[in-house]
FIKE-841373 format. One record per residue (C-alpha): x negated, y, z. Coordinates in pm, whole numbers, plus 50000, padded with zeros to 5 digits. Example, Ala and Ser with C-alpha at 12.3 -4.5 7.8 and 13.67 -1.06 7.14 Angstrom:
2
<drendren east="48770" north="49550" up="50780"/>
<drendren east="48633" north="49894" up="50714"/>
END
This chain:
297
<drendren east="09311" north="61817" up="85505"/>
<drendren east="08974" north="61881" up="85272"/>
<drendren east="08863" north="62175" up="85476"/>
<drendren east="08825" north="61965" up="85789"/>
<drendren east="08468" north="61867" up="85905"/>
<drendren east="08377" north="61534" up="85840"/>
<drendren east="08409" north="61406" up="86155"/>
<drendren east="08745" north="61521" up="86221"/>
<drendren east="08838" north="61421" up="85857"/>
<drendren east="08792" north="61059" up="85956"/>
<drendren east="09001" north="61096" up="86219"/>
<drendren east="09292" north="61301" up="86002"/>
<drendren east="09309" north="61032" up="85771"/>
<drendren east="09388" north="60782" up="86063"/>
<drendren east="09617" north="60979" up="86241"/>
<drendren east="09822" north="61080" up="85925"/>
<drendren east="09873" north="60666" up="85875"/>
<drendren east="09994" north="60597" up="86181"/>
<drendren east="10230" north="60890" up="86157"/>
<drendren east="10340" north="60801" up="85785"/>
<drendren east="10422" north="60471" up="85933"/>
<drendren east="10684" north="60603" up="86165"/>
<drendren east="10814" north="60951" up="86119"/>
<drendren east="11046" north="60949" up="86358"/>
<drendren east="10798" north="60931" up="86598"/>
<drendren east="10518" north="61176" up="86469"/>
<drendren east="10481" north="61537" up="86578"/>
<drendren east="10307" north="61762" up="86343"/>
<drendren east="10061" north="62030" up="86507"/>
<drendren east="09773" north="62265" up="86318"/>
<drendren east="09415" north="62185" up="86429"/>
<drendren east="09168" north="61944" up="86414"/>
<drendren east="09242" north="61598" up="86687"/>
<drendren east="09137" north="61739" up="86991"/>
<drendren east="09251" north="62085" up="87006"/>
<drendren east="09538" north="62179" up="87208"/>
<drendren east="09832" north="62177" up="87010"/>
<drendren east="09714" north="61774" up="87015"/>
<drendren east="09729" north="61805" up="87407"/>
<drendren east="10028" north="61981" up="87414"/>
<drendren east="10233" north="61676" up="87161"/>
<drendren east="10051" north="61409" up="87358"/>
<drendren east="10188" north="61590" up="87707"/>
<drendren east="10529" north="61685" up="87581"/>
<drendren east="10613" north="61365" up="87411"/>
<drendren east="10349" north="61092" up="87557"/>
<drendren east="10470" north="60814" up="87316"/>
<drendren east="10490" north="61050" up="86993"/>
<drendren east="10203" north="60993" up="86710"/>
<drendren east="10018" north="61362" up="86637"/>
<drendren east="09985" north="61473" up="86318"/>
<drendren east="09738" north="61710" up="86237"/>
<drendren east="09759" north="61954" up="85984"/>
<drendren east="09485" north="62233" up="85858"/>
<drendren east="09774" north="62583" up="85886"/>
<drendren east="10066" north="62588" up="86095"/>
<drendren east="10254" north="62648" up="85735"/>
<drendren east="10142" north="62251" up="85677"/>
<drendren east="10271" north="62159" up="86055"/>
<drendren east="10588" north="62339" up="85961"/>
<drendren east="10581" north="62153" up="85568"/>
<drendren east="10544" north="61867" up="85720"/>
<drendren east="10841" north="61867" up="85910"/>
<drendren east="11078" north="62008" up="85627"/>
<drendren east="10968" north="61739" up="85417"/>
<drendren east="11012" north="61451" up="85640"/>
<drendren east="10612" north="61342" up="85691"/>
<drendren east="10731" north="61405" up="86097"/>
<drendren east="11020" north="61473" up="86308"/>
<drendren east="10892" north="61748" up="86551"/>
<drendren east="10620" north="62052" up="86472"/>
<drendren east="10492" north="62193" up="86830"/>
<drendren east="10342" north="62516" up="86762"/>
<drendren east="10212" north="62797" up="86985"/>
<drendren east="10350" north="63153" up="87006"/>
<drendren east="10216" north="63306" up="87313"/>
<drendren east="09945" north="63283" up="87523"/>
<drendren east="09944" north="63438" up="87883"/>
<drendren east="09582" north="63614" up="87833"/>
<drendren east="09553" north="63667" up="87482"/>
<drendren east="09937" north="63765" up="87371"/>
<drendren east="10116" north="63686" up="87054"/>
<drendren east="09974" north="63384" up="86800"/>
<drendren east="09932" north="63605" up="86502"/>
<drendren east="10195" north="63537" up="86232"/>
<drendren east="10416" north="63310" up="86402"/>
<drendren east="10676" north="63506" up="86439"/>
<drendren east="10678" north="63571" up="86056"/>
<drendren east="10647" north="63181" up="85958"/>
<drendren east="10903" north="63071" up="86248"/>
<drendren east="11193" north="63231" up="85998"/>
<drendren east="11105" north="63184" up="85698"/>
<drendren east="11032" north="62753" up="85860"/>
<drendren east="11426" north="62728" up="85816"/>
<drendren east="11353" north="62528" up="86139"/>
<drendren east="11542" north="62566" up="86496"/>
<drendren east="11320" north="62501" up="86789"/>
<drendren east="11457" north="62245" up="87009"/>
<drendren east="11222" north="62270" up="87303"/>
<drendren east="10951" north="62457" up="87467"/>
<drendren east="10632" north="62350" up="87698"/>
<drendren east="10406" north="62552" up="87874"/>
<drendren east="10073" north="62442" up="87932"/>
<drendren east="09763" north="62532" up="88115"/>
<drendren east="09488" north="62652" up="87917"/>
<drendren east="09115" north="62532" up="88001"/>
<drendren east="08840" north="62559" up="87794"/>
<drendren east="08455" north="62389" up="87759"/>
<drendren east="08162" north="62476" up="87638"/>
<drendren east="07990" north="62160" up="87424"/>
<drendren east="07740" north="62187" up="87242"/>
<drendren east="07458" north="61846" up="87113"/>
<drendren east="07176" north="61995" up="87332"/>
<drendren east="07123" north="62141" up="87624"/>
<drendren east="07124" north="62510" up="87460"/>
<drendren east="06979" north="62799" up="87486"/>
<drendren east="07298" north="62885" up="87207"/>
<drendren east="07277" north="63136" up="86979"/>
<drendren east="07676" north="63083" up="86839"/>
<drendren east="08014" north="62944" up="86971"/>
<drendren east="08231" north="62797" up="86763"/>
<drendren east="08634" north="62841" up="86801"/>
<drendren east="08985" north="62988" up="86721"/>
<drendren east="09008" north="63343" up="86760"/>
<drendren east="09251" north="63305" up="87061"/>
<drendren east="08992" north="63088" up="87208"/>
<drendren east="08690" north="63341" up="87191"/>
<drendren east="08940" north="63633" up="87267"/>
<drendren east="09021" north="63392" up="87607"/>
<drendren east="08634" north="63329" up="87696"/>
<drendren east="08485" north="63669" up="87555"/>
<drendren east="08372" north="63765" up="87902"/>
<drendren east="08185" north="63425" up="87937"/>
<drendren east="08059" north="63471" up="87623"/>
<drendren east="07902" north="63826" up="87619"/>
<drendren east="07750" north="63786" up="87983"/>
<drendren east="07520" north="63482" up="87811"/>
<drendren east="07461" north="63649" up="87467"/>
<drendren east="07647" north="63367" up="87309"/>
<drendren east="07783" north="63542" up="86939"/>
<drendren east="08152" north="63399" up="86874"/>
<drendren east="08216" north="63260" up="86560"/>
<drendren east="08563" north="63244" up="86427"/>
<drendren east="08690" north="62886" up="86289"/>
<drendren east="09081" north="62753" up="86164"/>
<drendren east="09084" north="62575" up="86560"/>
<drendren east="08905" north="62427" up="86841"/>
<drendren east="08855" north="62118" up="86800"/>
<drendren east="08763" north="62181" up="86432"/>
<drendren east="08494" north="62374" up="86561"/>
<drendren east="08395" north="62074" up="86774"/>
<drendren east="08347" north="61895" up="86490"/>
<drendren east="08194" north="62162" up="86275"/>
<drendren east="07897" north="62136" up="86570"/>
<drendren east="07871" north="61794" up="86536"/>
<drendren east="07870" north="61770" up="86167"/>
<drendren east="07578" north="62086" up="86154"/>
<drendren east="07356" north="61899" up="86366"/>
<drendren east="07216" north="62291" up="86472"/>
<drendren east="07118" north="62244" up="86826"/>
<drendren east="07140" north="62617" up="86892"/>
<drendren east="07563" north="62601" up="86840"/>
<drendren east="07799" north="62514" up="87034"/>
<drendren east="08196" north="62530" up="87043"/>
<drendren east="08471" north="62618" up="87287"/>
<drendren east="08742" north="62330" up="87274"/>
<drendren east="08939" north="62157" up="87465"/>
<drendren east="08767" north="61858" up="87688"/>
<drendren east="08945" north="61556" up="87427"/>
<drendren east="08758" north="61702" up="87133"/>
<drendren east="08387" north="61635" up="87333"/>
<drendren east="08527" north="61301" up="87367"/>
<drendren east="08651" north="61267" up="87006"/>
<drendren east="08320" north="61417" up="86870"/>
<drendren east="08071" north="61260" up="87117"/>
<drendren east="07934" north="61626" up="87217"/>
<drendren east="07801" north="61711" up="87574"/>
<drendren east="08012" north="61967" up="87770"/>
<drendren east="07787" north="62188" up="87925"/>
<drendren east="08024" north="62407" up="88120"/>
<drendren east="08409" north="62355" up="88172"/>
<drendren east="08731" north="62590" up="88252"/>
<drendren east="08479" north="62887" up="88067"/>
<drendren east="08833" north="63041" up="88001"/>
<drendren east="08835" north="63422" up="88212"/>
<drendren east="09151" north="63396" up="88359"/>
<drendren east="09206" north="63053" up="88553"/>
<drendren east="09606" north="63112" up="88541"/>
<drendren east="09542" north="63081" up="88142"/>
<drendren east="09862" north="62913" up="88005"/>
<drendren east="10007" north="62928" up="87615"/>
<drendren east="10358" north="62860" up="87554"/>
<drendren east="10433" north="62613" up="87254"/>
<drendren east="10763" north="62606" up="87076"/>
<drendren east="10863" north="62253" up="86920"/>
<drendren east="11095" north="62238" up="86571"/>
<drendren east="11323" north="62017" up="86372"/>
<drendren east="11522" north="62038" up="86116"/>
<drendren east="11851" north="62048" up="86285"/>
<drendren east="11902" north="62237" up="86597"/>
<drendren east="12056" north="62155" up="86914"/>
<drendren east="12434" north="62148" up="87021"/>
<drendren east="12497" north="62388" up="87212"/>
<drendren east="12728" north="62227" up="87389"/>
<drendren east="12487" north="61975" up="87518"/>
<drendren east="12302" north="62256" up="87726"/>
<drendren east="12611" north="62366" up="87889"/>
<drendren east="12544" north="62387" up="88266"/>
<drendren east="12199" north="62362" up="88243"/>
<drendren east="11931" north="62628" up="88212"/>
<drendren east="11844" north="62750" up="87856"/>
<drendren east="11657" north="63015" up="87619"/>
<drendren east="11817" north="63100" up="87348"/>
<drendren east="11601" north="63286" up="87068"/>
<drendren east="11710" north="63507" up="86773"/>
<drendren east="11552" north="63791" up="86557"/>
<drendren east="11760" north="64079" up="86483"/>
<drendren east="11717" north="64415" up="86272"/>
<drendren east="11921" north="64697" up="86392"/>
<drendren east="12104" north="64947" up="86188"/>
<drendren east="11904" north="65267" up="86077"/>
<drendren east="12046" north="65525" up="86278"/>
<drendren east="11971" north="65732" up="86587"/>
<drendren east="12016" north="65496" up="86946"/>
<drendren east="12072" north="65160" up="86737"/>
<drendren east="11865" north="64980" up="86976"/>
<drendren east="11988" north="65113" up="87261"/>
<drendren east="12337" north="65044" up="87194"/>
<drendren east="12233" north="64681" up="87045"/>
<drendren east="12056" north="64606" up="87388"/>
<drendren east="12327" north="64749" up="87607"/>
<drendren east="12557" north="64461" up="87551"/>
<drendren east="12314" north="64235" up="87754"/>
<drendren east="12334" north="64460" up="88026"/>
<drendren east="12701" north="64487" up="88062"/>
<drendren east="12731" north="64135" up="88046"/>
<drendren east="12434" north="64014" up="88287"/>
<drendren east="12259" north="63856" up="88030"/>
<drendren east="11859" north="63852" up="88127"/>
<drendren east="11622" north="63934" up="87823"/>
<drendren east="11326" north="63750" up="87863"/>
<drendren east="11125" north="63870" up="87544"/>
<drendren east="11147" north="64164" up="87293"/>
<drendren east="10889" north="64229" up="87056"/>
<drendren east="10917" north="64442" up="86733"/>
<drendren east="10721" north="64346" up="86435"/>
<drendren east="10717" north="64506" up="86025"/>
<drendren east="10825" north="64337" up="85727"/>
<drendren east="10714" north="64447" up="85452"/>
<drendren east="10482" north="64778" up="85388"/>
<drendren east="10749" north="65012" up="85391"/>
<drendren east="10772" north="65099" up="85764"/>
<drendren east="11146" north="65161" up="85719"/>
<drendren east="11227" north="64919" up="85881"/>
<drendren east="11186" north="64752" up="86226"/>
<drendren east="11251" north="64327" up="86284"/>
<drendren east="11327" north="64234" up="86694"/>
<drendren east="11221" north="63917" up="86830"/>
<drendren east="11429" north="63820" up="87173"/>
<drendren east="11454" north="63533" up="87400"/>
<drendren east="11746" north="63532" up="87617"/>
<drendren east="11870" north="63347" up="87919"/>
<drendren east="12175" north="63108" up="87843"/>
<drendren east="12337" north="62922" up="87507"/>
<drendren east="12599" north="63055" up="87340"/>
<drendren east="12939" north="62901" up="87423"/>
<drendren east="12881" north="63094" up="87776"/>
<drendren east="13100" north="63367" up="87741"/>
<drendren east="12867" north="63628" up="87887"/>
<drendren east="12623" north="63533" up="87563"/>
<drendren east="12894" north="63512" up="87340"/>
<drendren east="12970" north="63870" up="87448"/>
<drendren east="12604" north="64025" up="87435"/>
<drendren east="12565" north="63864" up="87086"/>
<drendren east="12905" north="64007" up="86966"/>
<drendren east="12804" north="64272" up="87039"/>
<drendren east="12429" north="64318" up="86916"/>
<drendren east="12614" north="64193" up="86585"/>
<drendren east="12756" north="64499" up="86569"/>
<drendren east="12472" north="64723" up="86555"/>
<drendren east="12250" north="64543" up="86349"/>
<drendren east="12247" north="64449" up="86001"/>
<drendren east="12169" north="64126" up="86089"/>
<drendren east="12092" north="63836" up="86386"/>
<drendren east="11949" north="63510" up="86267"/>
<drendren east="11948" north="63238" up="86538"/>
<drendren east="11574" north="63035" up="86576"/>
<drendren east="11742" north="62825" up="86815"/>
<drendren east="11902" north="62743" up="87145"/>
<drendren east="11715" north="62501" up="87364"/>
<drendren east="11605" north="62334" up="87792"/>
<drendren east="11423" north="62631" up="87914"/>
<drendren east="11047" north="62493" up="88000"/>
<drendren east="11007" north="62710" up="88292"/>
<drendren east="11182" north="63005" up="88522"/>
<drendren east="11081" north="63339" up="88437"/>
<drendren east="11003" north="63580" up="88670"/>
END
């Protein structure tokens, strides 16, 4: 909480009473008030209390420890790919994720002046979203922890030649002028946020409707492992919505799979296609069965 700017310190400290009040109700989230894993809580769970945390390690903390009942935490973004690390700390969380929410990504320029700006201000997947708005004015981008921490970073400079790329709340929050909106490249921009708890659905309350079920699996070392392990999906018209390979560890021997899936288990065709990636792998750990947010395809 130290490493926040002053302004959105003040704010922190508010935020984190209201949620200590009533845990049930509070949904942890990393960044500053403002950023977008603020608009995601506020838009997934309109009567939930945010609160915000410096590392998504502290939104997850903060959840295993009681201080809130939900984290909501990104992992992908439609432009700008994988949230680094997340699929590391999602894990080792011990949490299940319980829902999912997809939300449109839009980004503004504010600054305190009018400009001409020598630096933006943001999260990485922020200035990886906007670098072609960026390079076309000169602008240099500056990495911070989040957005709307960067907001506030302006704000608390005073440097007239800065400016950050947030979401719109945090020029409200942080009284700054937007000079420009939606200065995101792609206008189809959207980042898909995973909410946790401590205990994860039933899976019998998603029977009959549609769900994602995710799971990280390591396959045995030997030659066509993966091939086999996938082939069970296949045979039992299972859709794979995500697979993405990842290292633990610096020995390169071995290879971790992150998968989404259509469908729960207790649906016999997943029961199947899980049965039978068991076999092939040396291990599957479940991350959680849960509504599917949106169609794929």
């Amino acid at each position: 909480m130290n490493f926040y700017p002053k302004p959105a310190h003040e704010l922190v400290n508010l935020m984190t009473e209201a949620a200590a009040a009533d845990p049930v109700r509070a949904m942890a989230l990393q960044g500053a008030p403002g950023c977008n894993g603020h608009r995601a809580a506020l838009e997934c769970d309109p009567e939930c209390l945010p609160l915000p945390c410096f590392a998504f390690e502290d939104a997850l903390e903060a959840v295993k420890e009681g201080r809130a009942d939900r984290a909501i935490i990104p992992i992908e973004n439609s432009q700008h790919g994988r949230v680094a690390d997340i699929h590391f700390l999602l894990p080792e969380s011990g949490l299940s994720i319980v829902a999912e929410h997809f939300m449109s990504i839009h980004h503004a320029l504010m600054a305190l002046g009018d400009g001409p700006f020598t630096a933006a201000y943001s999260h990485p997947q922020a200035l990886g979203q906007s670098r072609h708005y960026l390079r076309e004015r000169g602008i240099v981008p500056m990495a911070y922890a989040d957005t709307a921490g960067a907001a506030a970073l302006v704000r608390e400079m005073g440097d007239l030649s800065a400016c950050a790329i947030a979401p719109r709340l945090a020029a409200d929050l942080y009284d700054l002028k937007v000079i420009e909106e939606n200065v995101e490249d792609a206008a189809n921009n959207t980042t898909r946020f995973v909410v946790l708890a401590r205990e994860p659905l039933d899976p019998f309350e998603l029977q009959g409707k549609a769900a994602i079920t995710t799971f990280i699996f390591e396959v045995k070392n030997i030659p066509a492992a993966l091939y086999k392990a996938l082939g069970g999906f296949a045979t039992n018209g299972v859709n794979m919505t995500k697979l993405e390979s990842y290292q633990i560890g610096a020995s390169f021997a071995a290879t971790t799979f992150y998968a989404d899936i259509e469908g729960a288990p207790g649906d016999p065709r997943v029961d199947s296609a899980l049965q039978e990636l068991a076999f092939h792998c040396k291990y599957v750990r479940p991350l959680g069965s849960y509504p599917r947010g949106r169609a794929r395809g």
